[in-house]
C-alpha positions in Angstrom: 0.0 0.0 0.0 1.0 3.6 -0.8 2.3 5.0 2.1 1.3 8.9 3.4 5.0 10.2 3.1 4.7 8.9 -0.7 3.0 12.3 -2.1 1.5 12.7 -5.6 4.1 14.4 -6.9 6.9 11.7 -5.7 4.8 9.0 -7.2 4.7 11.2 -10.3 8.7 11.4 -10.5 8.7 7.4 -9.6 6.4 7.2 -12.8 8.3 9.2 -14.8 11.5 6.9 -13.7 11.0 3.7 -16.1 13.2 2.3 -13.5 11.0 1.9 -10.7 8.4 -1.0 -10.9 6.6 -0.8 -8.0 5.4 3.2 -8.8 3.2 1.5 -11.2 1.4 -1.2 -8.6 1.2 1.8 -6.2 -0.3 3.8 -9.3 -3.1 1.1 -10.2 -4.0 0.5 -5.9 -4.2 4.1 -5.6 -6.4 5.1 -8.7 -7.5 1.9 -10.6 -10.8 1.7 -8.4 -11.7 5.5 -9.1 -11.0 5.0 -13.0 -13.3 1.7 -12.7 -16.2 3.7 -10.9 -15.9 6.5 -13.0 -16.3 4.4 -16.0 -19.2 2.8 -14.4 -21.4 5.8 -14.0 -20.6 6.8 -17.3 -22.2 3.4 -18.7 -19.5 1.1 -19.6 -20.2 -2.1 -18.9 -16.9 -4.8 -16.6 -15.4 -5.5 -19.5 -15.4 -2.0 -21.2 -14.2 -1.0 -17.7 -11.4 -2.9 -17.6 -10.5 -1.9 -21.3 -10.2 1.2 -20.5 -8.4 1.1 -17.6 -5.7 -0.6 -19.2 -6.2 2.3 -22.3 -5.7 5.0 -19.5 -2.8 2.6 -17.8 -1.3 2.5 -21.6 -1.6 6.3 -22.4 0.2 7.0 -18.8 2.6 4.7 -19.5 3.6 6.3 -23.3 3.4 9.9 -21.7 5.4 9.3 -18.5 8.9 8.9 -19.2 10.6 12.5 -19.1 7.3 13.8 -17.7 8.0 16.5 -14.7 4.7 17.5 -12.7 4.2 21.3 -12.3 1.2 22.4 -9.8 1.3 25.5 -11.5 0.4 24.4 -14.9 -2.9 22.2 -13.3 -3.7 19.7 -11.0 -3.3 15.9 -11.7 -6.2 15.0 -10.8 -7.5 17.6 -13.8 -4.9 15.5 -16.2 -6.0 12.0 -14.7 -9.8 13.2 -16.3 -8.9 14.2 -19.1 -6.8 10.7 -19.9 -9.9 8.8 -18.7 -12.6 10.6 -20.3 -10.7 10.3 -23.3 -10.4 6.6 -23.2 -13.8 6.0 -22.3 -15.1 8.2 -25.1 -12.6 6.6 -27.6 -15.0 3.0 -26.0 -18.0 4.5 -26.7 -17.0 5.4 -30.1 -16.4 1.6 -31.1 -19.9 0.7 -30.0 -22.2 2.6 -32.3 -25.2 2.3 -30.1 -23.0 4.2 -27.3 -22.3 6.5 -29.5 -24.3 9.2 -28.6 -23.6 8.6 -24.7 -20.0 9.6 -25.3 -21.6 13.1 -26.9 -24.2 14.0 -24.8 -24.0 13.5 -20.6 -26.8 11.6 -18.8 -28.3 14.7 -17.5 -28.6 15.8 -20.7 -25.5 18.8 -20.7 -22.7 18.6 -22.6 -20.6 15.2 -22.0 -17.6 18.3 -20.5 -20.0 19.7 -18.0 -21.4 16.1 -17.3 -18.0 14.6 -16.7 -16.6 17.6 -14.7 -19.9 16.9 -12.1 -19.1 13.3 -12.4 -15.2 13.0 -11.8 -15.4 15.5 -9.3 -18.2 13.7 -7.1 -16.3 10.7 -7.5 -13.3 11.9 -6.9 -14.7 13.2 -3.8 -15.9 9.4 -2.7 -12.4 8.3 -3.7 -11.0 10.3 -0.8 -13.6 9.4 1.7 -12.9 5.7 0.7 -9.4 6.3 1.3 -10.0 7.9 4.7 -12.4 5.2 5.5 -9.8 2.7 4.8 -7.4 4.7 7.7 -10.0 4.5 10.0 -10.5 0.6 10.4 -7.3 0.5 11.4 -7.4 3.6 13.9 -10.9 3.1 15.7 -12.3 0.2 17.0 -15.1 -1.6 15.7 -17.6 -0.3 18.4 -16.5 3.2 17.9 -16.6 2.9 13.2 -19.9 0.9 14.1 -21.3 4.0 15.8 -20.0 6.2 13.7 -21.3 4.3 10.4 -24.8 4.0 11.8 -25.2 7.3 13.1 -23.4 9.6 11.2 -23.1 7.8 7.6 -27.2 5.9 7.6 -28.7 8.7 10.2 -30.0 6.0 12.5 -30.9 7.6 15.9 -28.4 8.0 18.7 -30.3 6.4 21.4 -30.8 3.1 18.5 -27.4 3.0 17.8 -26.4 2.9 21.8 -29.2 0.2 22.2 -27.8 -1.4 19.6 -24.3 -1.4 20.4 -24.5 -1.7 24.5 -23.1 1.5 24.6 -23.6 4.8 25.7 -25.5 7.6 23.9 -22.7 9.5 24.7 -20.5 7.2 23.5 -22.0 7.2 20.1 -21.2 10.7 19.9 -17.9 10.9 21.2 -17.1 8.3 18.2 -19.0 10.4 16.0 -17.1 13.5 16.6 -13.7 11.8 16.8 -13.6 10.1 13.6 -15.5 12.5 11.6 -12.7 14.8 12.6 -10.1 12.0 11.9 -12.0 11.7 8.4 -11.9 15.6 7.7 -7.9 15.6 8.5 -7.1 12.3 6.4 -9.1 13.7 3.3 -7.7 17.3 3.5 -3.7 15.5 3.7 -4.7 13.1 1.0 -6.0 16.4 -1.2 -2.6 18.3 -0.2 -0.7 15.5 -1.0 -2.1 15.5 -4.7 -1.0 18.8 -5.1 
């Protein structure tokens, strides 16, 4: 697993480096499960997924050697779009009855405006994943149960207690803990991106 200390833009550089094997498994267990959703709510079917996550995989791999990140010029996560929408519309484009979903987004704006909405919601439940992941190993199960009942479904405080043997107060004192644990996690993950 990617470690915390292993920023975006070192992984970048490790990319870059045709050298370095491992930046590539770090690469695909860090993004490979937000490409795979992304192309998901954009229609693709498993095995289209897949395709095109090896496409986006591919087009990384042709454009990383010599590449140098540069916050200034745009984020990465701005140029990780842009290398899977492409792939997924260059998909759609094979199938002609997908055609015009690659055109046109499902809310019926252009496919830009519709992807922009998209990757950025997603890329919004990528880092709460990741954050999520953090937790289980920081919190104990009482306290994630807790907070996943109360704070993620909304189930009542005093149901969640009953539920759990535990305190009412307890189920906020989790509550509060990890969401602030949550909050922190996601803003370092976002800083680290650059």
């Amino acid at each position: 697993m990617l470690s915390h200390s292993a920023t975006q833009s070192i992984l970048l550089a490790r990319l870059a480096d045709s050298q370095d094997p491992t930046a590539w498994a770090e690469f695909v267990e860090r993004y490979a499960d937000l490409i795979r959703r992304f192309c998901h709510l954009r229609g693709l079917s498993d095995a289209d997924t897949e395709d095109t996550l090896q496409d986006v995989l591919l087009s990384l791999t042709k454009s990383m050697p010599g590449f140098r990140y540069d916050p200034s010029k745009g984020k990465f996560r701005s140029y990780l779009k842009t290398v899977v929408v492409h792939a997924i519309s260059k998909k759609l484009l094979q199938n002609p009855r997908h055609a015009r979903l690659s055109a046109v987004g499902s809310t019926g704006t252009p496919a830009d405006e519709a992807d922009e909405a998209l990757w950025e919601s997603e890329w919004r439940q990528y880092h709460l994943r990741r954050a999520l992941k953090t937790i289980e190993a920081e919190f104990s199960h009482s306290d994630r149960q807790a907070f996943e009942r109360n704070a993620l479904r909304g189930e009542p405080a005093q149901n969640v207690a009953d539920a759990l043997n535990i305190s009412v107060d307890s189920v906020y004192q989790a509550k509060s803990r990890i969401s602030r644990r949550l909050s922190a996690l996601i803003r370092q993950q976002v800083e680290e991106e650059g």
